[in-house]
N, C-alpha and C positions, 0 to 999 in steps of 0.2 A: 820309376815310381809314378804311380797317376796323381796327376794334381788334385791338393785339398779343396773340397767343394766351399763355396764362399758360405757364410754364417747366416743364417734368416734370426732375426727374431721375432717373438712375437708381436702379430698384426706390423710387421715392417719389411720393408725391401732389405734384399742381400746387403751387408757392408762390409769392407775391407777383410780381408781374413787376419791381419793381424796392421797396429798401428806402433811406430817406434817414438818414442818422447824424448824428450832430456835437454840437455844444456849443448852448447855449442863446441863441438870436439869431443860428446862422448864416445862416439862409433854407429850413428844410426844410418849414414847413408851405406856406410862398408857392410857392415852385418845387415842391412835390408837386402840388400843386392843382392848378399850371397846365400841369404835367406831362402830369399825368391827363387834363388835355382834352386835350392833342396827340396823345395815345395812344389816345383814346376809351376810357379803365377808368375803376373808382370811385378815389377818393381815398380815405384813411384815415387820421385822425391819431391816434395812441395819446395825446396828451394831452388829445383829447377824449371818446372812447369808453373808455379804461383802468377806468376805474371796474370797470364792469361783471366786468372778470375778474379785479380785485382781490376785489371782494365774494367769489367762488368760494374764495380762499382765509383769508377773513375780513377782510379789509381794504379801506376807502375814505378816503375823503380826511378825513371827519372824523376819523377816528382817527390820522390821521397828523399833524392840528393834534392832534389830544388830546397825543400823544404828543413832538412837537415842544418843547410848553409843558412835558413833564414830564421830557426827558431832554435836549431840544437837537436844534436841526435835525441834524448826524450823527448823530448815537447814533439817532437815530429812522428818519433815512434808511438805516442798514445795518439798523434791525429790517425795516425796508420792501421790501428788496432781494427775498427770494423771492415778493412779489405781485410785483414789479416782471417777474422773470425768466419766471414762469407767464402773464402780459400777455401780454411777448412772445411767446411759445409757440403762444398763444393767436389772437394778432391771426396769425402767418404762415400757421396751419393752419384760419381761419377767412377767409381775404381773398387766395386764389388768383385769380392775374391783376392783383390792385390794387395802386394805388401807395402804400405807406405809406411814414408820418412817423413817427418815436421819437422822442421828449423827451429829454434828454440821458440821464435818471437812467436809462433803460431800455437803456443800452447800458455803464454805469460800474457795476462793484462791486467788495467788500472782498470776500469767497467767491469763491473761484475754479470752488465750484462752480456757482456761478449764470452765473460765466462761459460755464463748457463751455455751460452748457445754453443759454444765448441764443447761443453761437457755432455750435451743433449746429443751432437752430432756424432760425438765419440762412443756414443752408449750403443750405436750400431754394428761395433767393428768387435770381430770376434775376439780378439784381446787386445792392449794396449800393454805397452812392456816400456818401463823408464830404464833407462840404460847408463850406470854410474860406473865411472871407471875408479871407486872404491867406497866403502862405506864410510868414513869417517867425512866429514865435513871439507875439513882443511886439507886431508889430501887430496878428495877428489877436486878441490880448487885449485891444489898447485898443477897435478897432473893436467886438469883442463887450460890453466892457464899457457901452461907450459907447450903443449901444442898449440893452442891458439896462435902464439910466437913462433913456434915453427912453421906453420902450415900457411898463417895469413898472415901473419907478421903485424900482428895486433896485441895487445891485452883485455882489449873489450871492454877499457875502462873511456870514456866521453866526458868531456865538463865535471868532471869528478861525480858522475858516477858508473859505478863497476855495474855492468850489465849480465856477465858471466860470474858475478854473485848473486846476481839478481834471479837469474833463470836456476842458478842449482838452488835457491833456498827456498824458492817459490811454493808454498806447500800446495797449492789449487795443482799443481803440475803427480806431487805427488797421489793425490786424489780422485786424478784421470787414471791411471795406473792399474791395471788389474794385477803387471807382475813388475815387480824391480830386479833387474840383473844389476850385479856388481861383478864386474869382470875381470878386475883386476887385471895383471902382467898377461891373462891367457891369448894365445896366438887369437887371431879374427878367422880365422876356420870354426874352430872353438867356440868363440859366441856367437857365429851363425848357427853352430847346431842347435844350441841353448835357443835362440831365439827359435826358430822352425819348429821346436820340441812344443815350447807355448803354444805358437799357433796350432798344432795340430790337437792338441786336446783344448784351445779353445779358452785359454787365462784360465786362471786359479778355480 
């Protein structure tokens, strides 16, 4: 199959052919990846190339442990916010045609400017898909929790507060979204074709 041509819009350079959102353990790097072959484009996960355009604005991940230990995973993660929102900026206008993945924290913030600016950044990519492993609230909480503790051996909750409630409730996340997948129990072959289907005709 020939690869999907990357998205133009109007008066703008190419962006991402498709963007994946959501909370942390829905399935965006699995279903990106596998995406990506369907499609024939690169794959891109911002939690694993981020660095790089944090450093641009003085920040990496060791500072954000320095920082953690001296003010609190919040108070650190909102100093973190502007490398976070320059990231994303960064990854859409740097990975036209590809399918990226965002970490939850790269699509959640307390600034509303950082909002515009990742919702302005995101307006270039040819869909945007939040990825929930079920419709109801409270399940898809316990589900994500539930891997969270499998997978990293966390709950995501910090100084009493839940982070991984924070990112599924967040509605600025569902508002980036052109499409929401609820995936429920389906194998991850499955939602990669779901996801690939979006991109090709380009979100709703």
């Amino acid at each position: 199959m020939p690869a999907v041509r990357p998205p133009r819009r109007p008066g703008g350079a190419p962006g991402p052919l498709l963007v994946l959102v959501g909370p942390a353990g829905c399935g965006k790097s699995t279903a990106g990846e596998a995406a990506a072959r369907l499609l024939g484009v690169p794959f891109v996960d911002a939690d694993a190339v981020g660095e790089r355009y944090y450093r641009e604005v003085g920040w990496d991940l060791d500072r954000l442990v320095d920082r953690v230990a001296a003010v609190g995973r919040l108070a650190a993660e909102r100093e973190w916010e502007p490398a976070r929102a320059h990231a994303v900026g960064r990854l859409v206008a740097g990975h036209p045609g590809a399918v990226v993945a965002l970490g939850a924290g790269h699509t959640t913030y307390g600034d509303p400017a950082h909002r515009e600016a990742v919702r302005t950044a995101l307006a270039r990519a040819g869909a945007v898909v939040l990825l929930l492993p079920a419709a109801g609230r409270d399940d898809a909480l316990r589900v994500l929790r539930a891997r969270a503790v499998a997978t990293k051996g966390t709950d995501w909750v910090r100084g009493g507060h839940d982070f991984l409630a924070g990112w599924l409730d967040d509605p600025a996340v569902r508002e980036l979204a052109t499409d929401v997948l609820v995936t429920g129990g389906e194998p991850p072959a499955r939602t990669a074709r779901r996801v690939a289907a979006v991109a090709r005709r380009g979100g709703r």
